[in-house]
C-alpha positions as CSV (number, residue, x, y, z in Angstrom):
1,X,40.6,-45.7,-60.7
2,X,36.9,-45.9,-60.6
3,X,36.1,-42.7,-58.8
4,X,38.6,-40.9,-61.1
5,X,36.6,-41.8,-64.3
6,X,33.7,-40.7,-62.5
7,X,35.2,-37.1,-63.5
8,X,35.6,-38.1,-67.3
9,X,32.9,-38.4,-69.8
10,X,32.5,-38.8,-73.7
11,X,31.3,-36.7,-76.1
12,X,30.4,-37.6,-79.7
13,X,29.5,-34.5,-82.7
14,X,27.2,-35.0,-85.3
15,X,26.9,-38.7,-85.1
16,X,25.4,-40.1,-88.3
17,X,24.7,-44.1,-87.5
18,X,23.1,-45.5,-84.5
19,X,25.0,-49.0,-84.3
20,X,28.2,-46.8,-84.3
21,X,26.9,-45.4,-80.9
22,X,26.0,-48.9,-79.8
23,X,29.6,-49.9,-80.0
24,X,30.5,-46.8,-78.6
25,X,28.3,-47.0,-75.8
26,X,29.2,-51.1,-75.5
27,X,33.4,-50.0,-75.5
28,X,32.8,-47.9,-72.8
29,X,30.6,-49.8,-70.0
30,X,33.4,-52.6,-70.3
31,X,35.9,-50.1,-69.6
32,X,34.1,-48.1,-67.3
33,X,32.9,-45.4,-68.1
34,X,29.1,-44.2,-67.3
35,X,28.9,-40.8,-68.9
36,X,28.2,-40.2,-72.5
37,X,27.1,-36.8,-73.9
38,X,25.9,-36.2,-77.8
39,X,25.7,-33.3,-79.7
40,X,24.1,-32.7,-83.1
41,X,23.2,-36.9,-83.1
42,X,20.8,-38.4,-85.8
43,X,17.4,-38.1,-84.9
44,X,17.2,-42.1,-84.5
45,X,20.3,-41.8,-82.4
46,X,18.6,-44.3,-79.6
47,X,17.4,-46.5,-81.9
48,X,17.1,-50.6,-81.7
49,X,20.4,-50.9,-83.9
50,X,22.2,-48.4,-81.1
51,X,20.7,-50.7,-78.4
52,X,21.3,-53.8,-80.0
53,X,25.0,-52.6,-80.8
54,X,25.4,-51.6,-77.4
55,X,25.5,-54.9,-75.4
56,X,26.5,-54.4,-71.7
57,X,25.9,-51.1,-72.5
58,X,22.5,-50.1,-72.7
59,X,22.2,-48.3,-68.9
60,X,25.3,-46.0,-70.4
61,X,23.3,-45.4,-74.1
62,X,20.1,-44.9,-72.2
63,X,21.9,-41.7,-69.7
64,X,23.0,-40.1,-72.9
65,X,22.5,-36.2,-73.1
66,X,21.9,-34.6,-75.6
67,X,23.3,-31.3,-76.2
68,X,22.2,-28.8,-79.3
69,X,26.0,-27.8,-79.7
70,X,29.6,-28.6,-78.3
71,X,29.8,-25.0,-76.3
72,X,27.2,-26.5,-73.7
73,X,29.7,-28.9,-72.6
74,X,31.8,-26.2,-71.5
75,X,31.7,-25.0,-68.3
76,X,34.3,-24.1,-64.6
77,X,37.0,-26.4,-64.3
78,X,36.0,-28.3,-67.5
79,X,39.0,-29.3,-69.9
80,X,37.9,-30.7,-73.5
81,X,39.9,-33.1,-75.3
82,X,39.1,-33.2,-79.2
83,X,40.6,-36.1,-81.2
84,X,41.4,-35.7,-85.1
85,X,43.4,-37.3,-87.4
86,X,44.0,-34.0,-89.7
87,X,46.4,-31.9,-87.9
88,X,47.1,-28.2,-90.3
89,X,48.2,-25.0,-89.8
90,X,44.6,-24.4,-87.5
91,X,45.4,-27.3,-86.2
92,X,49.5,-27.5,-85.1
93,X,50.6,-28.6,-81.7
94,X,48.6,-31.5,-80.6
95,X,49.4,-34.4,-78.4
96,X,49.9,-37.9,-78.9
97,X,47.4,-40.5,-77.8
98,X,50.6,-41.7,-75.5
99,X,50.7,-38.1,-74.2
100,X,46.9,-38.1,-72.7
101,X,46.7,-40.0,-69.9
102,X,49.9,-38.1,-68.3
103,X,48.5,-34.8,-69.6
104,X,45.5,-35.2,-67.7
105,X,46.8,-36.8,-64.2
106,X,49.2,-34.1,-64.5
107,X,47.5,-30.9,-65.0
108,X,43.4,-31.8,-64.7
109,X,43.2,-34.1,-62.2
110,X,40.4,-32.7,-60.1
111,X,39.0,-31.0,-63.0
112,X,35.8,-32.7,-65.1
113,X,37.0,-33.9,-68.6
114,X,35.4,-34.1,-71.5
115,X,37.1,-36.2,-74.7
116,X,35.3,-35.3,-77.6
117,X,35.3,-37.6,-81.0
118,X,33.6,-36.1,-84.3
119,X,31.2,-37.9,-86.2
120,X,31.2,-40.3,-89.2
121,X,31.4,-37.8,-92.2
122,X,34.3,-35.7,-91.4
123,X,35.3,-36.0,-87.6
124,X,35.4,-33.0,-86.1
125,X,35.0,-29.6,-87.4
126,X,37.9,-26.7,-87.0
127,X,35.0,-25.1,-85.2
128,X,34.6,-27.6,-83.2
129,X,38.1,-27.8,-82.4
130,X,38.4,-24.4,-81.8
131,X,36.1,-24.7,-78.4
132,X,38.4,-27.8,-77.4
133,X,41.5,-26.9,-75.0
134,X,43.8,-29.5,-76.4
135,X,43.7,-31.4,-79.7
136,X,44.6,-35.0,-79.7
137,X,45.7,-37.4,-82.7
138,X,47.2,-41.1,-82.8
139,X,51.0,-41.1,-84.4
140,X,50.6,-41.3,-87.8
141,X,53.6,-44.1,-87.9
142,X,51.5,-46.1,-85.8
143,X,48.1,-45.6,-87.5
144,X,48.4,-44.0,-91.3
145,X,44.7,-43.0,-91.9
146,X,41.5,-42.2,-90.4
147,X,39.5,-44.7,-88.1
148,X,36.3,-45.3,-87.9
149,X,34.1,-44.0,-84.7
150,X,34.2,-47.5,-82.9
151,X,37.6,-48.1,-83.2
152,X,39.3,-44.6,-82.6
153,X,37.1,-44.6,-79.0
154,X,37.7,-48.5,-78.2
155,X,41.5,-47.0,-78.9
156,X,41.3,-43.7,-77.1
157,X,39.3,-45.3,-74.0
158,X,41.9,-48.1,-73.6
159,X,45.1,-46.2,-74.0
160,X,43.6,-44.0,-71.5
161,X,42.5,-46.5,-69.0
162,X,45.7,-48.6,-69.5
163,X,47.7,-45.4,-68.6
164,X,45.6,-44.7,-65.4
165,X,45.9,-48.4,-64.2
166,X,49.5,-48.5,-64.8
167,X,50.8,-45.4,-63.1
168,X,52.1,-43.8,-60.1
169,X,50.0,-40.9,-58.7
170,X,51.8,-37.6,-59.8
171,X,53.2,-35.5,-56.7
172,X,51.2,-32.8,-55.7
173,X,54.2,-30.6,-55.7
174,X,53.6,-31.3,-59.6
175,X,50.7,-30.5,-60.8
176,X,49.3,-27.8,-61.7
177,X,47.2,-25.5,-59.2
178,X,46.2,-21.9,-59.9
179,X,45.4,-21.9,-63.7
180,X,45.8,-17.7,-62.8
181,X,49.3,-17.7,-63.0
182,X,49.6,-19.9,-66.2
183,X,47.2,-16.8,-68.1
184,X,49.2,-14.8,-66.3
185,X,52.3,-16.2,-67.8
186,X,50.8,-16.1,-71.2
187,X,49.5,-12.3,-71.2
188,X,53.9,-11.8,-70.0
189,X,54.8,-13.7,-73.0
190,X,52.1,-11.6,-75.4
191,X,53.5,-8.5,-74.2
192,X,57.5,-9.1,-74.5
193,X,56.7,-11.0,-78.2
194,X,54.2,-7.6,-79.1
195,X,57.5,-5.2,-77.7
196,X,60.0,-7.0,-79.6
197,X,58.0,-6.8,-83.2
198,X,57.5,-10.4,-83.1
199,X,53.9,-10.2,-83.2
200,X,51.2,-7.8,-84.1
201,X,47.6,-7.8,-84.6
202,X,47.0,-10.0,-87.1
203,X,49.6,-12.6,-86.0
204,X,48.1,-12.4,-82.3
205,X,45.4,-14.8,-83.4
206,X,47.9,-17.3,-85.0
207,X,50.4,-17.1,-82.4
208,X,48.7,-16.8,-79.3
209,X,46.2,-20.0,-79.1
210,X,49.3,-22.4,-80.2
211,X,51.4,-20.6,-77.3
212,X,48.4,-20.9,-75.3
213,X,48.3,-24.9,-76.0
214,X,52.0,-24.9,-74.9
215,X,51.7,-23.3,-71.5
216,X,49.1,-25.2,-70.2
217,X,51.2,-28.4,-70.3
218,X,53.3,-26.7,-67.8
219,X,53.4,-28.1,-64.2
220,X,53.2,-24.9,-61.5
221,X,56.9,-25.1,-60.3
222,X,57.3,-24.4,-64.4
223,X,54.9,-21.5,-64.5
224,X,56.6,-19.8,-61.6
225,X,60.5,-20.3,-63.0
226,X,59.0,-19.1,-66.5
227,X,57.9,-15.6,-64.0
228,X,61.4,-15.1,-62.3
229,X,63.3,-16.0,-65.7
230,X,61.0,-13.3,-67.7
231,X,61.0,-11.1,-64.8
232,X,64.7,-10.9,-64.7
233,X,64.6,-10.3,-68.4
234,X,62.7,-7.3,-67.7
C-alpha cells in the first residue's frame, strides 16, 4: 500500500487560507501521503496558521511545491484527477468518488497520479478542468452541496485509501497497457461518427473529449474487441 501512494500526490489551485492547507496537509500525513503540490496559493500559504493547522504534518506542508499554474503538473505517464461538485454540459461524464480507487488500480497503476482539489472561492475552474483527464464528484444523494477544502480531501483521501486497503490486486490480463491503441480506438470512432454525419466540425469539440473520457475507462482486452467489432463494421 505504502509504495503505491508513493506514485500519488495532491494538488490544490488557488488556495485562499493557510489553516485550510494545515488541515489539508495534517489529513494527509495520517493517511499517508507525502507529496503535496500548490498552484496559484496565497502568498502566506506557509504561514504559522498552515503550520499550526497541520499537526503531524508539518514535514508534508514543509515539501510543498509550488507551481505557477496546473499545466506544470502535467507531464509522461501523469493522469490528473480534478474533483468538483458542479458537473454541466463542459463538465458531463464524471466518476463517482466510489468509482476512483478502481479507476486508478485499473487503468493507472504504474502511472504517477495527481488528484487535484480547487480552492476556497469557487473550486476549480472549467479551465482547470479542461487540463484534468478525468473529473471526479461525490454523489449528490450522498452529499447535496459543496464542501469545504478540508473536508472534500479528508473525504477523497479516505475513500481512496479505504479502497486500496480493501481490494484485490486487479489481473494484469486487466488493465490497461498501451494507451496507443485506446487513441487509436478513439481517432476509429471520430472517423466512422464524421462518415456517418453524426459529427462535424463544430460538434468534434463537444463530442470528442466526453468520448475520449469514456474510452479510457476501458481495460485493453476492451480496446482490442472495440478494433475487431469496428473493423468488421468496416
Amino acid at each position: 500500500m505504502s509504495g503505491f501512494l508513493d506514485n500519488v500526490e495532491i494538488a490544490v489551485v488557488d488556495l485562499k487560507y493557510p489553516m485550510n492547507l494545515g488541515s489539508v496537509a495534517r489529513t494527509m500525513s495520517c493517511s499517508g501521503y507525502k507529496r503535496l503540490n500548490l498552484v496559484r496559493p496565497c502568498k502566506d500559504w506557509n504561514s504559522m496558521d498552515a503550520v499550526k493547522y497541520s499537526l503531524f504534518g508539518e514535514k508534508v506542508l514543509s515539501s510543498a511545491k509550488v507551481y505557477d499554474d496546473l499545466e506544470s503538473l502535467k507531464g509522461p505517464n501523469t493522469v490528473l484527477f480534478g474533483f468538483s461538485r458542479r458537473i454541466g454540459k463542459k463538465r458531463s461524464y464524471p466518476l463517482m468518488l466510489t468509482e476512483l480507487g478502481e479507476n486508478i488500480s485499473r487503468f493507472y497503476a504504474k502511472s504517477k497520479v495527481v488528484l487535484v482539489f480547487g480552492g476556497e472561492s469557487s473550486g476549480l475552474s472549467t479551465d482547470d478542468l479542461s487540463l484534468c483527464d478525468h473529473i471526479v464528484t461525490i454523489d449528490p444523494e450522498i452529499v447535496s452541496n459543496s464542501l469545504s477544502l478540508p473536508c472534500a480531501a479528508a473525504m477523497v483521501l479516505y475513500e481512496f485509501r479505504r479502497y486500496m486497503a480493501s481490494s484485490s490486486p486487479i489481473p494484469k490480463k486487466q488493465l490497461r497497457t498501451d494507451a496507443g491503441q485506446a487513441g487509436a480506438l478513439t481517432e476509429r470512432v471520430r472517423e466512422l461518427l464524421k462518415g456517418q454525419g453524426f459529427i462535424d466540425n463544430r460538434d468534434k469539440k463537444r463530442v470528442m473529449p466526453k468520448l475520449n473520457n469514456v474510452i479510457k475507462r476501458l481495460s485493453t482486452n476492451e480496446i482490442r474487441l472495440l478494433h475487431a467489432i469496428l473493423k468488421k463494421e468496416k
